[in-house]
N, C-alpha and C positions, 0 to 999 in steps of 0.2 A: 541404514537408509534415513536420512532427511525428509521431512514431510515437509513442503515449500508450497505456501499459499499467497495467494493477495486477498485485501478485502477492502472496498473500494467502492465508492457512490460515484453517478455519472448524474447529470440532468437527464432532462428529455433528448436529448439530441444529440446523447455522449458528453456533455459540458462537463471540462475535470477542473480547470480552474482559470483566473482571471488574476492578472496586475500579481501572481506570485502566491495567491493565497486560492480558498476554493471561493465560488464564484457567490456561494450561500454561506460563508464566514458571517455570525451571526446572527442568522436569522432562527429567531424565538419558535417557530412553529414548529409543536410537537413532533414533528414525522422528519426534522431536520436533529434535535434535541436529539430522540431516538435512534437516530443512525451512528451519532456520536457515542453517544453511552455502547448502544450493543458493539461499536469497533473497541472501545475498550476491555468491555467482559469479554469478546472473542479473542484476544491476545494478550488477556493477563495469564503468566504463569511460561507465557512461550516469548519468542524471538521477535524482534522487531529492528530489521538491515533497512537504513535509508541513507540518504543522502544527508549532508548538513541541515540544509534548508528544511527538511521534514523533520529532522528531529526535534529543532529549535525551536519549531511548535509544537511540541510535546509538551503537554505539561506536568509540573513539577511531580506530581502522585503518581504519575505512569512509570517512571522511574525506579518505584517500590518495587512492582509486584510484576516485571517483566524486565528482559533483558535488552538494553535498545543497543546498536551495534551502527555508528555513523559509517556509509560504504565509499569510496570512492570512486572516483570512474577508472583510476588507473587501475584497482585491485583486479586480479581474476576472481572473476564471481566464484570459481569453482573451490576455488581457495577458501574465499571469505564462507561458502556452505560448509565446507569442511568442519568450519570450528565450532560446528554443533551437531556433533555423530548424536542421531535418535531423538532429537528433540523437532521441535514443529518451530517453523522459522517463515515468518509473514514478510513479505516485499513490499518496505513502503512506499508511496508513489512518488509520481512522478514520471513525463514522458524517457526523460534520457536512463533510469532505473529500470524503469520495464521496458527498453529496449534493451537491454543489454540482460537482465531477468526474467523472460517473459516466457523464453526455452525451458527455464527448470520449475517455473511456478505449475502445480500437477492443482491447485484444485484455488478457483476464481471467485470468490461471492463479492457477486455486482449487488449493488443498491441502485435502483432510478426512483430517486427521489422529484419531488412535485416542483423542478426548477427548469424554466425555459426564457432564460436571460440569458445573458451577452457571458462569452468566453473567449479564450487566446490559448486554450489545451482544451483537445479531444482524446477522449479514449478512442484508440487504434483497435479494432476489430481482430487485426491480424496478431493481436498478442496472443487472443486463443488457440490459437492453433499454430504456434509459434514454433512447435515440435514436442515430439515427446522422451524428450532426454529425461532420464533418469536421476534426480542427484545424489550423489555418495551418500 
């Protein structure tokens, strides 16, 4: 069995991100810093399936100490879970990934971070309960 998670900051209002990037890209304030750092230590050592665009902001050190996996939208997701029998494999964002991941993701840790500016992506509510499929 696959253990499949997201882990993932919203603003106030669901805000995921703006112009391609997140909408709080840069911002210094501790409790921004922190969200960053703790999504690193929570998926060092496990899986990390995204799209091009998320992985290309990865940076270079994440690369070390976790396994990042670029997905495509033609792949079958169930295919691409496959190729990690027993390991913990995190779903990075994105609206068009978590539509299509949102069925097999079993465990969500949201952050709302202290941000209530301007977006062009919500987090979808309906991803929690999106089903509860099983993955291989």
């Amino acid at each position: 069995m696959i253990d499949v998670r997201c882990i993932c900051a919203i603003g106030h209002r669901g805000q995921l991100g703006l112009n391609g990037q997140l909408p709080w890209e840069g911002n210094t304030n501790p409790l921004f810093v922190e969200d960053v750092t703790r999504f690193f230590a929570l998926t060092m050592g496990h899986v990390l399936i995204a799209g091009p665009k998320t992985v290309a902001s990865v940076p270079a050190f994440a690369f070390e100490d976790r396994t990042i996996d670029v997905i495509r939208s033609h792949e079958d997701p169930e295919a691409v879970l496959a190729r990690y029998p027993g390991r913990r494999v995190f779903v990075g964002g994105g609206i068009a990934v978590w539509n299509v991941y949102a069925r097999y993701i079993q465990n969500w840790d949201i952050t709302r971070l202290p941000y209530d500016g301007e977006a062009d992506r919500w987090f979808d509510p309906a991803w929690l309960v999106g089903g509860a499929f099983r993955a291989p």
